[in-house]
OpenMM code with the backbone's topology and positions (N, CA, C; nanometers):
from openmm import Vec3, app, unit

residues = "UNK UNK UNK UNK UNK UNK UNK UNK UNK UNK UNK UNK UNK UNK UNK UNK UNK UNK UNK UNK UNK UNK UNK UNK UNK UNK UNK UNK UNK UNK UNK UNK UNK UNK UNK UNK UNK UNK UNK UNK UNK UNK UNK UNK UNK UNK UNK UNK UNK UNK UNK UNK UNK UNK UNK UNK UNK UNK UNK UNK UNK UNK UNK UNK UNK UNK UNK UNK UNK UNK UNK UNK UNK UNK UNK UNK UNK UNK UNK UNK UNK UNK UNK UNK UNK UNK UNK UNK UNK UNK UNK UNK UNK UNK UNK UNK UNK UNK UNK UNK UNK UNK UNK UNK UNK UNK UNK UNK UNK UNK UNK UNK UNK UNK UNK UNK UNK UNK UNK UNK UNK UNK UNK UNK UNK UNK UNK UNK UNK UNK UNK UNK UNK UNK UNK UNK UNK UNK UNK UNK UNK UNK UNK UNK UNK UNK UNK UNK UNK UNK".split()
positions = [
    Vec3(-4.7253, -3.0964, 8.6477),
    Vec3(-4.7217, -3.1659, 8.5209),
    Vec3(-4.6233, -3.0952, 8.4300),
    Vec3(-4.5223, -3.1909, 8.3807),
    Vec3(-4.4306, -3.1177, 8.2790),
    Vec3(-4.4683, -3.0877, 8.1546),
    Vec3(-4.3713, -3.0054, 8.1020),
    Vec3(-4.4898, -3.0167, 7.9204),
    Vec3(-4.4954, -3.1758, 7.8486),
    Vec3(-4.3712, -3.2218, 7.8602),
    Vec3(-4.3857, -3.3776, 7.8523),
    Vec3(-4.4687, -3.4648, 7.9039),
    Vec3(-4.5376, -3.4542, 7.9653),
    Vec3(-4.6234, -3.5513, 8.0889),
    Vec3(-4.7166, -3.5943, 8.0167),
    Vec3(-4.7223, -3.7415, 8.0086),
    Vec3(-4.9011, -3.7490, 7.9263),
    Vec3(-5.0026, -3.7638, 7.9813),
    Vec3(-5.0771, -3.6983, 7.9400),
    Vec3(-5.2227, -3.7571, 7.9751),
    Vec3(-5.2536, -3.8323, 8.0164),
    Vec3(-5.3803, -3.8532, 8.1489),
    Vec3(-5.4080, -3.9767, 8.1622),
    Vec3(-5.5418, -4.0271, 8.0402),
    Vec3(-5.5103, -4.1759, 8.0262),
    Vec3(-5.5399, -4.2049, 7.9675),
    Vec3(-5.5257, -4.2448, 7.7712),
    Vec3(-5.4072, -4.1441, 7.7554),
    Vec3(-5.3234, -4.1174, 7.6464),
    Vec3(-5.1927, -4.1056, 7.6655),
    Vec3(-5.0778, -4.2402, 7.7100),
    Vec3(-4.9591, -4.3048, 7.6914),
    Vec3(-4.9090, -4.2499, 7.6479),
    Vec3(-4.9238, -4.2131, 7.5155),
    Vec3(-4.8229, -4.1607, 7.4047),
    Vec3(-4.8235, -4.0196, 7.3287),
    Vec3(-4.9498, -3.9566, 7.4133),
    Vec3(-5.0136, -3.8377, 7.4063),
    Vec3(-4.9038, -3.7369, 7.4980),
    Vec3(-4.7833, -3.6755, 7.4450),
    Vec3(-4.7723, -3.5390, 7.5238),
    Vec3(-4.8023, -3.4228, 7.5469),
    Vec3(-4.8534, -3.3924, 7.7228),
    Vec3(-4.9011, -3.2925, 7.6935),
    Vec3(-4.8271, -3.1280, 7.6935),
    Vec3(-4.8817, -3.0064, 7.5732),
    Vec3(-4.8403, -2.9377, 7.5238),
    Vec3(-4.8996, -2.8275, 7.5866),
    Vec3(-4.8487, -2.7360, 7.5991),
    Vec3(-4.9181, -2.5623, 7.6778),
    Vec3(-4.8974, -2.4624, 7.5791),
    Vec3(-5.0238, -2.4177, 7.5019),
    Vec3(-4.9769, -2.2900, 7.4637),
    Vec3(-4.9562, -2.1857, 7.5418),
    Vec3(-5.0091, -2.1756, 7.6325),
    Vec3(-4.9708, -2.1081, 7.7299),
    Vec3(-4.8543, -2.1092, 7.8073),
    Vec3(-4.8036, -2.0063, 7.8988),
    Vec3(-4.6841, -2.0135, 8.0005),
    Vec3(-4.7033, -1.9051, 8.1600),
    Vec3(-4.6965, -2.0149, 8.2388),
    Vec3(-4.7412, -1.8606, 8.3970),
    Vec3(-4.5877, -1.8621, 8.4007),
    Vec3(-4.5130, -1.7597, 8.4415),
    Vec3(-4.4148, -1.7279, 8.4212),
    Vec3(-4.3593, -1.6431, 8.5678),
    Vec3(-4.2642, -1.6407, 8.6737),
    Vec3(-4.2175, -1.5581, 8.7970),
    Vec3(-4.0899, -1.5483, 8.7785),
    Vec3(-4.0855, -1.4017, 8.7710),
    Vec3(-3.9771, -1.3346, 8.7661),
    Vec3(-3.9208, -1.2557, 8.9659),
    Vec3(-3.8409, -1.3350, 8.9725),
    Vec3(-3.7778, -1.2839, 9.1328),
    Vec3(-3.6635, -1.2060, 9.0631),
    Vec3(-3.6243, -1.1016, 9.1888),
    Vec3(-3.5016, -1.0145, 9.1969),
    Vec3(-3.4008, -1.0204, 9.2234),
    Vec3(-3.3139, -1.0737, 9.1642),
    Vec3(-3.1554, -1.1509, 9.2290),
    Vec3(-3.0885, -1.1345, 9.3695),
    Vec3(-3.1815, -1.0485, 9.4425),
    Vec3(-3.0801, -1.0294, 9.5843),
    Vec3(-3.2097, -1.0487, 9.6842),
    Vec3(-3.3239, -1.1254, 9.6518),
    Vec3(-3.3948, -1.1228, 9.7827),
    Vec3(-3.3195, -1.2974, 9.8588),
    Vec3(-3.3641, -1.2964, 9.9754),
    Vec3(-3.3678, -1.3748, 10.0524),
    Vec3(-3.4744, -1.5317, 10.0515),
    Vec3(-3.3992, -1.6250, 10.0909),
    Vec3(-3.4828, -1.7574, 10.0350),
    Vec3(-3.6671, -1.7375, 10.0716),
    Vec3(-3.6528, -1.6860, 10.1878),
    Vec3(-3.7821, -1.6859, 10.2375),
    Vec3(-3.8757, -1.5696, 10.1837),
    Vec3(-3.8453, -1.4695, 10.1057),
    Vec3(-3.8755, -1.3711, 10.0509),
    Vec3(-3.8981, -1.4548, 9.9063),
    Vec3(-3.8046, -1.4994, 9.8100),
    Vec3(-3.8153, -1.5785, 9.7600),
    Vec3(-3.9663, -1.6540, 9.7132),
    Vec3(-3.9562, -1.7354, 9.8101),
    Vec3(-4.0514, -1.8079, 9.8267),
    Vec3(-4.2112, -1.7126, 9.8620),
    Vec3(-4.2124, -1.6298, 9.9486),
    Vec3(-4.3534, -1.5787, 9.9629),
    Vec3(-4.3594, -1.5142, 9.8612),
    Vec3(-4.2745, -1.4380, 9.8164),
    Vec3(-4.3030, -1.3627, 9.6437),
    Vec3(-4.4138, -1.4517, 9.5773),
    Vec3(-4.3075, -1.5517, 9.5669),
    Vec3(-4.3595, -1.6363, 9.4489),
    Vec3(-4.5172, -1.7123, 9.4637),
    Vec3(-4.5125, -1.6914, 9.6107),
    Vec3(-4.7132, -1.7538, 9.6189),
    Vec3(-4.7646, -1.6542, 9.6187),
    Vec3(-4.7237, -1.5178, 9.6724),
    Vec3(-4.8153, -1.4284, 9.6437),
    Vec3(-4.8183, -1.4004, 9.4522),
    Vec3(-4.7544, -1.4299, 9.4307),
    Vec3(-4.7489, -1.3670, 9.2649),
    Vec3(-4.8477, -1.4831, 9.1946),
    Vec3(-4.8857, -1.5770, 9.2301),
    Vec3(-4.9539, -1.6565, 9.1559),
    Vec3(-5.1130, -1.6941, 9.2185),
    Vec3(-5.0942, -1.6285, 9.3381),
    Vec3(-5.2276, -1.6731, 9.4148),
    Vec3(-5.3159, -1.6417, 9.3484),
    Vec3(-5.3344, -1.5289, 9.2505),
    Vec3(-5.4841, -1.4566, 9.1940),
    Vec3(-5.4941, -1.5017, 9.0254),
    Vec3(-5.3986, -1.6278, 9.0162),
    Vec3(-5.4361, -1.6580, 8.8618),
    Vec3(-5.5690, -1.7283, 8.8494),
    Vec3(-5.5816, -1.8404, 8.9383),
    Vec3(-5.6854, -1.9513, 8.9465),
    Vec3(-5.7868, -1.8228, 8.9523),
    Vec3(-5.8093, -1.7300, 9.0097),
    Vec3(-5.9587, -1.6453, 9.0249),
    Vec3(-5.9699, -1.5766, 8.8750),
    Vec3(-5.8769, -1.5307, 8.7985),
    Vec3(-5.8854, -1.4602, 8.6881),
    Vec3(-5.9148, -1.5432, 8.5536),
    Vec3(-5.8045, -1.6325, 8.6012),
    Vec3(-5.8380, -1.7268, 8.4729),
    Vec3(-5.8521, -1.9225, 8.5087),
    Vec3(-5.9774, -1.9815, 8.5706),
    Vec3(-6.0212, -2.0833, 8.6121),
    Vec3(-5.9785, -2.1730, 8.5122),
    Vec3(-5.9538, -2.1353, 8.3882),
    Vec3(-5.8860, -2.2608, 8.2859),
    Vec3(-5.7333, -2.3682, 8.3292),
    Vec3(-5.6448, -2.2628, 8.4275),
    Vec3(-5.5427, -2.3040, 8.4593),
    Vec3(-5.5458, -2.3835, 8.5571),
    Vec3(-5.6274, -2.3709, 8.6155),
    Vec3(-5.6648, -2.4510, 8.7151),
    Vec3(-5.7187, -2.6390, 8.7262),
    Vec3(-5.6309, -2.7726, 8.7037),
    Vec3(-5.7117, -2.8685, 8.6658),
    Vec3(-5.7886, -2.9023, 8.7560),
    Vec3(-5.8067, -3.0575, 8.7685),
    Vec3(-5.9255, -3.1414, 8.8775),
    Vec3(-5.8476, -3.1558, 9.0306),
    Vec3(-5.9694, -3.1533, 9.0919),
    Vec3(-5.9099, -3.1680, 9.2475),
    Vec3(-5.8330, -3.3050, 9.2543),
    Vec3(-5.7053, -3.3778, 9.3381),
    Vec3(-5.6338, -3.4520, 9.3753),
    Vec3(-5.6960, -3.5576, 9.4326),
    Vec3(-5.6911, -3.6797, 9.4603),
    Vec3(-5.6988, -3.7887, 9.5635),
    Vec3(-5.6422, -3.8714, 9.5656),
    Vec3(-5.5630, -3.9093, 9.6945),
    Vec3(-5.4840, -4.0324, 9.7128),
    Vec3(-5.5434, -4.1441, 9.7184),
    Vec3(-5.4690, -4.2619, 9.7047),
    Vec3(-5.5390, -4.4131, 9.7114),
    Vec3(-5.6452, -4.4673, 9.8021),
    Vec3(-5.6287, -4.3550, 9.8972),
    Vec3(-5.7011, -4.4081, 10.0268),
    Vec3(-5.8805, -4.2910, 10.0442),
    Vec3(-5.8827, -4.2328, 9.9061),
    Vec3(-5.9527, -4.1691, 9.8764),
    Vec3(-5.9914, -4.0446, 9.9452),
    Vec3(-5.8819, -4.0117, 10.0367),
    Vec3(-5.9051, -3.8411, 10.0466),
    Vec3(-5.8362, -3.7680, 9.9671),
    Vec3(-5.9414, -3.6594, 9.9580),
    Vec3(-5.9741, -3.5313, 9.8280),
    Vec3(-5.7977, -3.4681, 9.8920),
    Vec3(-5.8159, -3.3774, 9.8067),
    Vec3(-5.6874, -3.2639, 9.8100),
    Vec3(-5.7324, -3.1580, 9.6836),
    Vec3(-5.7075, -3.0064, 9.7282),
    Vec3(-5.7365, -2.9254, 9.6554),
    Vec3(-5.6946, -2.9418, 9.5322),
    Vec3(-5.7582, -2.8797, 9.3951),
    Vec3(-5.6951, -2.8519, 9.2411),
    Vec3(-5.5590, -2.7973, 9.2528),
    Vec3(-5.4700, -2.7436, 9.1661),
    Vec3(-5.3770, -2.7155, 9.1499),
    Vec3(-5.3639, -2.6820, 8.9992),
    Vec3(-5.2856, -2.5916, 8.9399),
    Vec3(-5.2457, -2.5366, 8.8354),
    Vec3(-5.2179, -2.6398, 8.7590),
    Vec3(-5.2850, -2.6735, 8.6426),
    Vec3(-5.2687, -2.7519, 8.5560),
    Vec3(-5.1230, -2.7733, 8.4606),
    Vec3(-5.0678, -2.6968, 8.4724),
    Vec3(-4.9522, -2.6607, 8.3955),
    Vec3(-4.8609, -2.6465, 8.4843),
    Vec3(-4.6810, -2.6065, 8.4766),
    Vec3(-4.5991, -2.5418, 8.5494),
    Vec3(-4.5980, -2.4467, 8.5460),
    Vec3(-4.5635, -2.4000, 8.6288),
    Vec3(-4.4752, -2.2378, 8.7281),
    Vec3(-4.3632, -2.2473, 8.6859),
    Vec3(-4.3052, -2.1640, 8.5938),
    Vec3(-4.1591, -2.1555, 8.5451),
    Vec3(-4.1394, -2.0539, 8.6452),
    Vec3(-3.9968, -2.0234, 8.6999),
    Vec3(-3.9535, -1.9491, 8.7841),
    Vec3(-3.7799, -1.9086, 8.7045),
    Vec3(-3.8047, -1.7797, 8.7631),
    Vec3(-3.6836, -1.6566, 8.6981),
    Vec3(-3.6368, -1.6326, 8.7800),
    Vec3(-3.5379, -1.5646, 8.7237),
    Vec3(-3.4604, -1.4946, 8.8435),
    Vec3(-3.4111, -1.3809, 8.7392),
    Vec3(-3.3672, -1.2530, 8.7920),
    Vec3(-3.3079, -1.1351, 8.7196),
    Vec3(-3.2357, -1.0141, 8.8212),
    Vec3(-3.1740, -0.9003, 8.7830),
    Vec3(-3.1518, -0.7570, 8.8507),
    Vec3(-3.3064, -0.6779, 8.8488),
    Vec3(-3.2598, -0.5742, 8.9054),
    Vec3(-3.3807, -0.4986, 8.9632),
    Vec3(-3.3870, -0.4167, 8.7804),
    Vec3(-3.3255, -0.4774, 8.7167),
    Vec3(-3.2881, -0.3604, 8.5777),
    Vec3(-3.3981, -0.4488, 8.5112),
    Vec3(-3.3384, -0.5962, 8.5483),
    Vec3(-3.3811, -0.6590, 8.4242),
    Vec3(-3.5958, -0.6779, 8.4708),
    Vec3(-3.6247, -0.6895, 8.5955),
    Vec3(-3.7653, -0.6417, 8.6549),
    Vec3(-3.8506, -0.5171, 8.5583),
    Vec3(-3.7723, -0.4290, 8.6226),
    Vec3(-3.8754, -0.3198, 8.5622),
    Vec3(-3.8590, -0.3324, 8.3736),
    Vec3(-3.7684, -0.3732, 8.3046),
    Vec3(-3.7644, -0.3990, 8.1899),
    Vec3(-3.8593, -0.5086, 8.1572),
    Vec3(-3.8944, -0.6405, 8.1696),
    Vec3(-4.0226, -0.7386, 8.2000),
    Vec3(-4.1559, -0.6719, 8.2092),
    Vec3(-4.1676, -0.5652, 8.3227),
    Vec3(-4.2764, -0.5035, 8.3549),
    Vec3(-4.2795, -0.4054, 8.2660),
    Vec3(-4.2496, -0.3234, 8.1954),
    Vec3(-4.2638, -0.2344, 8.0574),
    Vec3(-4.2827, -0.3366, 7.9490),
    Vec3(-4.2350, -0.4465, 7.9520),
    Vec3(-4.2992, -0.5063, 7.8311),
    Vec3(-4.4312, -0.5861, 7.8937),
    Vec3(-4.4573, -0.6664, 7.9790),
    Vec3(-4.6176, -0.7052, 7.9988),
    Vec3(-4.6818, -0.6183, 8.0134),
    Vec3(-4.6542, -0.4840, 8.0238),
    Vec3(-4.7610, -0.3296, 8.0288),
    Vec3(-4.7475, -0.3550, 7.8417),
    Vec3(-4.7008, -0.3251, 7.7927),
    Vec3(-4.7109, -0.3055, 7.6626),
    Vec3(-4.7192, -0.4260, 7.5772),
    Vec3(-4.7101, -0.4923, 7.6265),
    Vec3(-4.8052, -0.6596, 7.5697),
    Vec3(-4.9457, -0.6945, 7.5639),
    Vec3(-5.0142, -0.5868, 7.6589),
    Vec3(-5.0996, -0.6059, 7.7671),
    Vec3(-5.1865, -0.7332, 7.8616),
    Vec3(-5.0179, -0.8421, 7.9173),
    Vec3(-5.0427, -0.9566, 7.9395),
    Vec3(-5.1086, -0.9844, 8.0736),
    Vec3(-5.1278, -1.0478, 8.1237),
    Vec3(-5.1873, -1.0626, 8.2500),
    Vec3(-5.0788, -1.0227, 8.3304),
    Vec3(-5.0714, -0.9866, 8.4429),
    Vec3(-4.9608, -0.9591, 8.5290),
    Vec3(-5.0207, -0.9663, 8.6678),
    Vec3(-4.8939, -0.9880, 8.8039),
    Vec3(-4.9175, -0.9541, 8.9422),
    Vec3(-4.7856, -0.8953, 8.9709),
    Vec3(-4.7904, -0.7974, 9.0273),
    Vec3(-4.6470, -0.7625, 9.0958),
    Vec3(-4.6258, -0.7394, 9.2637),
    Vec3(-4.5151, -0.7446, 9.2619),
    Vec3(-4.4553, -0.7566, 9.4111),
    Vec3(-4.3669, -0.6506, 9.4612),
    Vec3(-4.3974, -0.5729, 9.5123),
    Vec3(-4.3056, -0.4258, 9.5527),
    Vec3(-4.2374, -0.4229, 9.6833),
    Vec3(-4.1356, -0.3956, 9.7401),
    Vec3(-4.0554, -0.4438, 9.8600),
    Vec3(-4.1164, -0.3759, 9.9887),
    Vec3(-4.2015, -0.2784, 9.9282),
    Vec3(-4.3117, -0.1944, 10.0328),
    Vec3(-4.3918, -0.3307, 10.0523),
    Vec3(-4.4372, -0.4121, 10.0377),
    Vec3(-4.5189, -0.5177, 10.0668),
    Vec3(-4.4428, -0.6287, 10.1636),
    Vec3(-4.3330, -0.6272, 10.1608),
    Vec3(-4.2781, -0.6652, 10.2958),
    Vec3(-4.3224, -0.6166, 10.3945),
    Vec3(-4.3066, -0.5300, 10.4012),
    Vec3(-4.3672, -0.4065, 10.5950),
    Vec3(-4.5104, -0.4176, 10.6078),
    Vec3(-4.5965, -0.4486, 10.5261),
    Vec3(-4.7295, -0.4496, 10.5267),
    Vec3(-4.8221, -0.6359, 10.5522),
    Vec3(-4.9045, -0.6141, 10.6080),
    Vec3(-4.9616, -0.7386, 10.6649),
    Vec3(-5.0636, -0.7617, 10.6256),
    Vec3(-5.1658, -0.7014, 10.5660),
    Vec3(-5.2551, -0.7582, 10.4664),
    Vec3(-5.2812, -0.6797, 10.3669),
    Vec3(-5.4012, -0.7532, 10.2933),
    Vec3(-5.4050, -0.7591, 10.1433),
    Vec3(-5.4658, -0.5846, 10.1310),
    Vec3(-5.5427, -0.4837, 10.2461),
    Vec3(-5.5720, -0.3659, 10.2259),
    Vec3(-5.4552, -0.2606, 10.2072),
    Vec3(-5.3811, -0.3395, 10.3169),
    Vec3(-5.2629, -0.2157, 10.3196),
    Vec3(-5.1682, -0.2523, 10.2118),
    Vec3(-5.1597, -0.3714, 10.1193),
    Vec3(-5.0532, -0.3869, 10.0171),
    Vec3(-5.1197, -0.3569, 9.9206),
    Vec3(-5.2630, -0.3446, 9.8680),
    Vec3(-5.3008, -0.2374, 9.7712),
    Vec3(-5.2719, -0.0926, 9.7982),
    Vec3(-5.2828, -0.0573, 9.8837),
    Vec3(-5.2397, 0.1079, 9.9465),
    Vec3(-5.1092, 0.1520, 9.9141),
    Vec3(-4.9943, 0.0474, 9.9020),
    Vec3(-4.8768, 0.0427, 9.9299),
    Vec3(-4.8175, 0.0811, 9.7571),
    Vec3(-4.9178, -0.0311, 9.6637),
    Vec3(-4.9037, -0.0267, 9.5408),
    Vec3(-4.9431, 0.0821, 9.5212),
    Vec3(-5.0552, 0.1172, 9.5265),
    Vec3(-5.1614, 0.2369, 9.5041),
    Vec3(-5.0928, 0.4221, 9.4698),
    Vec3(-5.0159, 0.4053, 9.6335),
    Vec3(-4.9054, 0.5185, 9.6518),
    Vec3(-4.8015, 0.5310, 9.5954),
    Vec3(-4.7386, 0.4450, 9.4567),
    Vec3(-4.6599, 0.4849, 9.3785),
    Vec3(-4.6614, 0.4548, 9.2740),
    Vec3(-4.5984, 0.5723, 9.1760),
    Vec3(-4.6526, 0.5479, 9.0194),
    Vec3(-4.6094, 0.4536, 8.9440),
    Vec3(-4.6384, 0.4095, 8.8119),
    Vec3(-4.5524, 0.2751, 8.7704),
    Vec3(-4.4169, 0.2729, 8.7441),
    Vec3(-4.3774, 0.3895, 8.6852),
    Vec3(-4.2483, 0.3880, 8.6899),
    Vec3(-4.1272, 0.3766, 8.7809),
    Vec3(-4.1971, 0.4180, 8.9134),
    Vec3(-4.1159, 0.4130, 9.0013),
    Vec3(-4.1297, 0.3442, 9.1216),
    Vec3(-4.1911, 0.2159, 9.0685),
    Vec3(-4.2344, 0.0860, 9.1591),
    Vec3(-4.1110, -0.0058, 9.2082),
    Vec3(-4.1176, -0.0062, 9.2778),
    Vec3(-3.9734, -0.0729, 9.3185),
    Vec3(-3.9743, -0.2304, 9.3383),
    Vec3(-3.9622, -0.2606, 9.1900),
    Vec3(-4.0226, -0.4888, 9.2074),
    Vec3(-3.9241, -0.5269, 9.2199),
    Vec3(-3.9707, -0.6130, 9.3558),
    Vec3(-3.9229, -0.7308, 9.3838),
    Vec3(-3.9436, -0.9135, 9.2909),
    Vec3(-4.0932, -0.8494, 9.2747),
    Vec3(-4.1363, -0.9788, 9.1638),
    Vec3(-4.2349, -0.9554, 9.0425),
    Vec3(-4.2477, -1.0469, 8.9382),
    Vec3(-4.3379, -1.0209, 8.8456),
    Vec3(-4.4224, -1.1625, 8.7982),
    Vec3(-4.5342, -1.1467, 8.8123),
    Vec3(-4.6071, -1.2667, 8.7752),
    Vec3(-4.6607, -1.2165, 8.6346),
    Vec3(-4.6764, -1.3550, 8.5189),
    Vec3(-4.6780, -1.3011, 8.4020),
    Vec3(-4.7349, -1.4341, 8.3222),
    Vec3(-4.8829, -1.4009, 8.2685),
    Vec3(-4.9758, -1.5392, 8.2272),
    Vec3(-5.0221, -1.4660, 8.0698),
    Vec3(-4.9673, -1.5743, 7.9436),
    Vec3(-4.9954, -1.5405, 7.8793),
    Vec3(-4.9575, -1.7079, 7.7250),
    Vec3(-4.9817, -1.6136, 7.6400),
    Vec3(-4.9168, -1.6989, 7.5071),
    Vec3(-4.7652, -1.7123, 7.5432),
    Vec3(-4.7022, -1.8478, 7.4932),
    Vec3(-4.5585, -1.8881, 7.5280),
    Vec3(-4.5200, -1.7567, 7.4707),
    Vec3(-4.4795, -1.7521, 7.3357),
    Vec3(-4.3901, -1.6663, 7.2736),
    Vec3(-4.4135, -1.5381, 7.3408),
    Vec3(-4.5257, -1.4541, 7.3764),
    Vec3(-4.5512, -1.3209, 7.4608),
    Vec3(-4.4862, -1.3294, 7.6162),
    Vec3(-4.4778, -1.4473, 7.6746),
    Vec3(-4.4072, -1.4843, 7.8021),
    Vec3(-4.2678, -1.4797, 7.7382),
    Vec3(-4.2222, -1.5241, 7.6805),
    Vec3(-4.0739, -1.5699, 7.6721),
    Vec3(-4.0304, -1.3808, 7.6308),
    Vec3(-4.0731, -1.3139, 7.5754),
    Vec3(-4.0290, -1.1876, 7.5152),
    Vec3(-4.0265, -1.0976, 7.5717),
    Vec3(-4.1369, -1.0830, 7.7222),
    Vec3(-4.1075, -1.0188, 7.8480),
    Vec3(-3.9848, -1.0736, 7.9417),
    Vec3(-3.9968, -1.2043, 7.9446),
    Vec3(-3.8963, -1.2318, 7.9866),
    Vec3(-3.7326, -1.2493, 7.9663),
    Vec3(-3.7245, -1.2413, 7.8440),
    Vec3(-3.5888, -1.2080, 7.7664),
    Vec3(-3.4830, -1.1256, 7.8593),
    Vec3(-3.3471, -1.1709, 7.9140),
    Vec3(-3.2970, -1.1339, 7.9876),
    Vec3(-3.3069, -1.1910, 8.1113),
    Vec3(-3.3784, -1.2741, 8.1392),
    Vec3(-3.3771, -1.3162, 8.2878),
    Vec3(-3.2985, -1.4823, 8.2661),
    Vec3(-3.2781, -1.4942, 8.3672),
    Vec3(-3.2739, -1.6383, 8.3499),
    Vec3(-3.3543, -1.7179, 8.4508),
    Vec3(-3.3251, -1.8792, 8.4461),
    Vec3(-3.3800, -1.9591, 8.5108),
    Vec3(-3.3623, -2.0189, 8.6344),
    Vec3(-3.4734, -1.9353, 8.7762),
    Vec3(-3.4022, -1.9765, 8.8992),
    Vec3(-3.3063, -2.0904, 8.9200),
    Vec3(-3.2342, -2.0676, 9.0105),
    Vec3(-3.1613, -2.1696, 9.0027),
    Vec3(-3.1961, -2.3306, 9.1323),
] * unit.nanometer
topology = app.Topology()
chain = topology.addChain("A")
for resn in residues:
    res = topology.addResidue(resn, chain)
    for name in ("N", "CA", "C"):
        topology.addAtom(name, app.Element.getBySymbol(name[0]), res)
């Protein structure tokens, strides 16, 4: 749903997000890297915050299909400069966040990619991605400097 999109049931009603989920990728990964970043970076919003989450789907023929994020997934793109700069400001925003470290490539599940995080300090985390759920204006101000995947 775009921010434009109306409502059902309200035509002329657009709908508005104060909110923004926000993914910041690293300008030199690979499409397919890319892409798993970006589901892993958003997989744990629906558990934290169930508001984002709208009504389950059904086609005409009346089978169900899971919920889905009520809102959009804006997607970024930036340098590894402009990353850890994002991530010092949602630390000091104190916005919701997920991150993605290139040590989580080599690793195959969810024990050993906490381990992976675990074993290095924040400063010297090496992101690949940044997931980032908050008020628009607090999203847009971490994100300052990035631009918009392409």
């Amino acid at each position: 749903m775009s921010t434009h999109e109306t409502a059902p049931g309200t035509p002329e009603a657009p709908v508005r997000f104060d909110t923004k989920i926000a993914v910041l990728l690293r300008e030199d990964l690979e499409t397919w890297q890319r892409l798993n970043v970006t589901a892993f970076l958003v997989s744990g919003l629906g558990k934290q915050f169930p508001e984002v989450i709208g009504e389950p789907y059904e086609d005409a023929d009346a089978v169900g299909y899971l919920p889905m994020f009520r809102q959009p997934v804006l997607v970024f793109e930036g340098t590894k400069e402009t990353l850890t700069t994002a991530h010092a400001r949602a630390l000091s925003r104190a916005l919701p966040r997920a991150l993605f470290t290139s040590d989580l490539f080599t690793t195959g599940n969810d024990r050993d990619n906490r381990a992976a995080v675990r074993a290095v300090g924040t400063t010297d985390l090496d992101l690949v991605g940044l997931a980032v759920y908050g008020p628009k204006n607090a999203v847009d101000k971490v994100l300052k400097g990035a631009r918009m995947h392409p």
